[in-house]
Structures are given as structure tokens and as C-alpha cells.
N, C-alpha and C positions, 0 to 999 in steps of 0.2 A: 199025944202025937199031933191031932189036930190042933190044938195050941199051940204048940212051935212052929206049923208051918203058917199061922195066923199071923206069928210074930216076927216071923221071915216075910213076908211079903210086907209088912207093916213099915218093918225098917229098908227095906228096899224101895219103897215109896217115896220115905219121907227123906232117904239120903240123894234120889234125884229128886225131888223139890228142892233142897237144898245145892244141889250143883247146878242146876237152873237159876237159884236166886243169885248166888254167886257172882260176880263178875266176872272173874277168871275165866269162867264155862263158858266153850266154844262149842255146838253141838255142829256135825261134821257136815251135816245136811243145809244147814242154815248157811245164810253169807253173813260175813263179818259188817257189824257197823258202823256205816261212817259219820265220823260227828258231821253234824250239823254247822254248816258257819254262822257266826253271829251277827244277826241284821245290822244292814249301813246307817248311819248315824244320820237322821233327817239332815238335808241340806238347807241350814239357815240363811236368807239372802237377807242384806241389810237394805232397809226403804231408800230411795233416790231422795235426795235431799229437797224434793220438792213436798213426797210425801210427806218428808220428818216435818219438815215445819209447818207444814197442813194439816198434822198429826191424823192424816190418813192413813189405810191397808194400799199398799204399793202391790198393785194386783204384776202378775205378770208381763202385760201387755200394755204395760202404764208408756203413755205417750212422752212423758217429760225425764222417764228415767235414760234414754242413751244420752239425753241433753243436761243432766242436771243430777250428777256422779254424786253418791252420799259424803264423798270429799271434798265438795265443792260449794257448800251451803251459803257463801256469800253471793254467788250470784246469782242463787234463784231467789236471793231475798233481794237484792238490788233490782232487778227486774219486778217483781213480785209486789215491790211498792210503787211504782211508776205505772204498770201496765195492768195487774192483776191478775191471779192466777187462772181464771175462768179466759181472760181475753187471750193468756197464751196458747193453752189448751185449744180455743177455739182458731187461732191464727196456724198451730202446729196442724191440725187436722183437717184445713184447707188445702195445706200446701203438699207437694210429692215428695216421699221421702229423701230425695236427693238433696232440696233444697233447704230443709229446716234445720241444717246445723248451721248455714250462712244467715237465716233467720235469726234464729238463736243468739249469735253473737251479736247481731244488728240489734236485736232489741237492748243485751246485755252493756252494750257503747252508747245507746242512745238514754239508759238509764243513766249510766255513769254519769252521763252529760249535761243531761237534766237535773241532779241532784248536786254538780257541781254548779250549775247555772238555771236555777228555777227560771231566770225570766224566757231568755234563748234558749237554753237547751243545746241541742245539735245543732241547730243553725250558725249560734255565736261560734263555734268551733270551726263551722265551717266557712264563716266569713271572714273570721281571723286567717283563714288557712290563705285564701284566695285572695287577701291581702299581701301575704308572703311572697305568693307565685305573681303576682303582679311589680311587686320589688325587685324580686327575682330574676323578670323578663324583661326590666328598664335596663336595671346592671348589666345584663347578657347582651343590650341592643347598645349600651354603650360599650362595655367592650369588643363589642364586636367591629364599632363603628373606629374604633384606638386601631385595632389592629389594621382595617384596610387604611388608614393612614399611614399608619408606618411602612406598610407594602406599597404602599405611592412614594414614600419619599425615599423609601430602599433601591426602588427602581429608577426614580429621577438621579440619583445617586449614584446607581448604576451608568446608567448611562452617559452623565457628563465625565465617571472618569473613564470609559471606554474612548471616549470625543477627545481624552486628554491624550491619551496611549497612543491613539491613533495620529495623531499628532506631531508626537514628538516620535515615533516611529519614524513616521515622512519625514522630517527633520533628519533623522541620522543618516537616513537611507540618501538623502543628497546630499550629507558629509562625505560619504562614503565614494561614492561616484567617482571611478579615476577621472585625469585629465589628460587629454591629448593635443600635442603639440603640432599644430596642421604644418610647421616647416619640416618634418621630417617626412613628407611626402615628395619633397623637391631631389631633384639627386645631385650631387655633389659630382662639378666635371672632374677636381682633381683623384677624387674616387678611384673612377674611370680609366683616368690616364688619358683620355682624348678630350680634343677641342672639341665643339657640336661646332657644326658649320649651319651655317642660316641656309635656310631651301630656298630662298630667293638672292638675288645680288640686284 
């Protein structure tokens, strides 16, 4: 008798261990579990193209990555041979954030220009320039100078045929003019019917 109820609690044991190990098994007291989400995928940022070709770590706070986008690797090497990447670094961290992207481009033109024109540089470009605008400003002073002629001689032009009009206006206007015949102010005695008698004899 002791024996079966040994073997009654035995299997009553092992059949909730068994409903436990279970998955299906929801114990009533218990709250159900919620999976777990699976962690976000580390965010890879690709190096500013200053770092790639420095084959430096592009830290976050790197001073030449808003100016020199991992797409854009040509101009931080065109600058980069002209200026050096130490002088830009140190000319960007002078300046206030406002003004280093007009920097940036400045140095990025004056590379260009230099490596199109090692001896001038920016200069040559810019004295070619200033030769134009002097070209420019001769052509503008001559035609400007065409133009007040022609309004001198459009007005002299004006004027003599107004002098003409006027003219031959007065001309028709004493075409025009009746004439009066001063004997028809005399009166006619036979009109009349009487003789005029003289006031004196």
C-alpha cells in the first residue's frame, strides 16, 4: 500500500515537471512571456573623405567631415595637395562655424587654380578677369557715348522739322485769309433812290 502511494506522488511529480518543461504550459499565476526584440544593427557611418584618404578613424566630431562628404574625394585631394591637410584643419579651427564652408570652397578654387596655373595661380585668373571688365567698361563708355549722339541729332531733327511745320502752317493760314473789298463801304445813290445834296452851296 505504501508502495503505490510512493508511486502515485512519483508520477505526479514528474508529470508537472514535464508540463513545466513544456512550451505549451501556461501556469495561471504566472504572466505570459514576451519575446524579447532583437538588438538594432550597429550604425555604420562611412569616413569623410578626408579621413579615407588620410586612412585615418573619422571620429565623430571630425572637423573636415560637413566640408569633405565621403562623395566627394576629389576635392579634398585637390586642396590636400596645394594647402595640406594639417594647414586646413588648422585654418577650419580658427575660423566660426558660419564661415568655413565659404573657406572651404576658397581654398578648394584657389587649388584648382594653382594646379591649372602653377606660376599665378589665382592671381592669373583674376587678372585675366579684370582685363574683361575693363573691355567691358570701354565698350559700355562707347556705347553710351553712340547713343547720346543719336539723341542730339534726333532732337536737332526734331526741331528743324517742327521750324518746317511751323512754317508752312503760317503760309496757308495767309492763304486762307478772305479779302475785303473796301468799295463796298461807299453807298450807291441809285440804291437809295435820292440825290445827296452837298450841306454847303
Amino acid at each position: 500500500m505504501e508502495n503505490k502511494e510512493n508511486t502515485t506522488a512519483a508520477a505526479t511529480t514528474a508529470a508537472a515537471a514535464t508540463a513545466e518543461a513544456s512550451p505549451s504550459f501556461i501556469s495561471p499565476t504566472s504572466s505570459p512571456s514576451v519575446p524579447s526584440s532583437p538588438p538594432w544593427p550597429p550604425v555604420i557611418l562611412s569616413p569623410c573623405a578626408a579621413c579615407k584618404i588620410l586612412r585615418r578613424r573619422c571620429v565623430e566630431k571630425c572637423v573636415l567631415a560637413p566640408y569633405f562628404p565621403p562623395t566627394e574625394p576629389l576635392k579634398f585631394t585637390i586642396a590636400h595637395r596645394v594647402f595640406g591637410a594639417s594647414n586646413i584643419i588648422k585654418l577650419l579651427q580658427e575660423l566660426p562655424e558660419d564661415q568655413r564652408a565659404d573657406a572651404v570652397n576658397s581654398m578648394v578654387y584657389e587649388a584648382n587654380a594653382r594646379l591649372r596655373d602653377p606660376v599665378y595661380g589665382c592671381a592669373g585668373a583674376i587678372c585675366q578677369l579684370q582685363k574683361q571688365i575693363n573691355e567691358l567698361q570701354a565698350e559700355l563708355a562707347k556705347a553710351q557715348a553712340e547713343i547720346l549722339n543719336f539723341q542730339c541729332q534726333n532732337a536737332n531733327l526734331f526741331e528743324l522739322i517742327s521750324k518746317q511745320m511751323a512754317a508752312a502752317q503760317n503760309n496757308n493760314d495767309q492763304e486762307i485769309l478772305p479779302y475785303y473789298d473796301n468799295s463796298s463801304f461807299f453807298f450807291d445813290e441809285t440804291i437809295l433812290g435820292v440825290a445827296w445834296e452837298p450841306l454847303w452851296t
